[in-house]
C-alpha positions in Angstrom: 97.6 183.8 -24.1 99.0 186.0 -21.1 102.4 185.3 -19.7 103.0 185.2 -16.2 105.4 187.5 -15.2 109.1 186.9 -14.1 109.0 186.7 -10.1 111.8 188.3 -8.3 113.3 185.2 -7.4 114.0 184.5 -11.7 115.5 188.2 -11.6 117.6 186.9 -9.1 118.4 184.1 -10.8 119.2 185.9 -13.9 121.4 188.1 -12.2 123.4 185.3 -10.2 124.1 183.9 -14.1 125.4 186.9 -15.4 127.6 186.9 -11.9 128.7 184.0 -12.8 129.7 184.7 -16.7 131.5 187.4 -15.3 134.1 185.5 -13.4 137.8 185.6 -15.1 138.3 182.5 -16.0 134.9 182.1 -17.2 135.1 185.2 -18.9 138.3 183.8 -20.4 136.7 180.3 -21.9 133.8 182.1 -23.5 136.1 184.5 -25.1 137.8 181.9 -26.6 134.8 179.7 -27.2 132.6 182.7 -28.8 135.7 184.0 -30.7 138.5 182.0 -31.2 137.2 178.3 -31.5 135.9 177.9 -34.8 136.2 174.1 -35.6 135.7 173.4 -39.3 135.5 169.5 -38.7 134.0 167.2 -36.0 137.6 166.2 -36.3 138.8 169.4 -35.2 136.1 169.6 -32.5 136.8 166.4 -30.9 140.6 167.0 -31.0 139.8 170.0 -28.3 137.0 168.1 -26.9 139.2 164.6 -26.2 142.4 167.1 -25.1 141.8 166.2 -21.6 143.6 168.4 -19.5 144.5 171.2 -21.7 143.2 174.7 -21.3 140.8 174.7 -24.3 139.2 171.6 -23.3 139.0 173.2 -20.0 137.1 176.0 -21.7 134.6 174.1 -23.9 133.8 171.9 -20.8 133.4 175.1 -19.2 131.0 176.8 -21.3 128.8 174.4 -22.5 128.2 173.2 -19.2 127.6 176.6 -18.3 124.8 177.1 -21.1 124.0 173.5 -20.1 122.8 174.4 -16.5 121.6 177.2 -17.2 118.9 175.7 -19.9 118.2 173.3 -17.6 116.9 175.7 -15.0 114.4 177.2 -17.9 113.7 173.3 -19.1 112.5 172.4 -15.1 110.7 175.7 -14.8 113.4 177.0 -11.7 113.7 180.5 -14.0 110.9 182.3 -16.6 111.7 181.2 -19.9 110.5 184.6 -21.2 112.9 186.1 -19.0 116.0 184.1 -19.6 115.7 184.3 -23.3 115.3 188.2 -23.0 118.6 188.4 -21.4 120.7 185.6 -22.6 121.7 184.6 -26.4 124.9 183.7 -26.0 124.0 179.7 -25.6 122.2 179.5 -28.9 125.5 181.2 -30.5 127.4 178.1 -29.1 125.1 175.5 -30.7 124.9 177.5 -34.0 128.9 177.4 -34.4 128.3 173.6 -34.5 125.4 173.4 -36.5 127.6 172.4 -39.8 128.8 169.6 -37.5 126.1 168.9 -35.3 125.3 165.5 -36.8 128.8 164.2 -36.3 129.1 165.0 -33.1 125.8 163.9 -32.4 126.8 160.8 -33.6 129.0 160.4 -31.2 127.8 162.3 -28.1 124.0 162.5 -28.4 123.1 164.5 -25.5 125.6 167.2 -26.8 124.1 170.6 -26.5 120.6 168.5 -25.6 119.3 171.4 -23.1 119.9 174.4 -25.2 119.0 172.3 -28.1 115.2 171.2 -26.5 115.1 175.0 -25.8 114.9 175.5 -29.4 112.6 172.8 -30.1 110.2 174.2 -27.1 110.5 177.6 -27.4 109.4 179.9 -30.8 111.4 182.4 -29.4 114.5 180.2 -28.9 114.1 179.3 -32.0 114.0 182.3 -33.9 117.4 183.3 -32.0 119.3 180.0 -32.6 118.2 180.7 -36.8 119.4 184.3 -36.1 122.5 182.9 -34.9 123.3 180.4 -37.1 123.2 182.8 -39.8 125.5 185.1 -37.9 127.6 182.0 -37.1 128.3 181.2 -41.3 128.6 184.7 -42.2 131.8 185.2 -39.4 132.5 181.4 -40.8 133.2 183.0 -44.0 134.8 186.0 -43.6 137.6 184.1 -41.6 137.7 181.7 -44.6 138.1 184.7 -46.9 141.2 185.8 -44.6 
């Protein structure tokens, strides 16, 4: 089957998202949610997640949102899929963090994640990344463990 290829309009698109990654503060909450939050219980999650008003829970609203939106222009058809999972990986990172405690949050929040997770279920090549990621994810789990 032949793809259709991205229209100028999903390049700008594309580019407006990087923009928008590239803002400080946002820069700043994916920093610290890529590298520094590592939750090793859905307790520990939700202890950042229910921290209303504190600068983490700023920052985890703040990226996932960000990843949420941006999934959500792929999921309605606003951006090339095949595009927007050329350029962006970062998103299935986030979910694979979580994957050792995705049924207890799920549990309690079941739209969690739900647009970057029904990009893995809809796309092959989402798919693959979020496997490749969650493997990446428990290897840098275990080295900090090892520390």
């Amino acid at each position: 089957m032949h793809k259709a290829l991205a229209s100028n309009a999903d390049a700008e698109i594309i580019l407006k998202l990087y923009e928008l990654r590239t803002e400080t503060v946002m820069r700043r909450a994916r920093t610290w949610m890529t590298a520094e939050f590592w939750p090793g219980t859905a307790d520990e999650f939700f202890e950042v997640l229910n921290d209303f008003g504190s600068e983490n829970n700023a920052y985890l609203r703040q990226v996932v949102s960000y990843w949420e939106m941006a999934a959500a222009l792929v999921l309605h058809g606003a951006v090339s899929s095949d595009l927007f999972l050329d350029t962006n990986g970062e998103c299935f990172f986030i979910l694979a963090k979580l994957t050792h405690i995705l049924p207890e949050i799920l549990a309690q929040k079941p739209m969690y994640l739900g647009k970057v997770r029904r990009l893995v279920a809809d796309y092959p090549m989402a798919a693959g990344m979020y496997e490749a990621m969650c493997k990446n994810a428990e290897k840098i789990r275990a080295a900090r463990a090892a520390h």
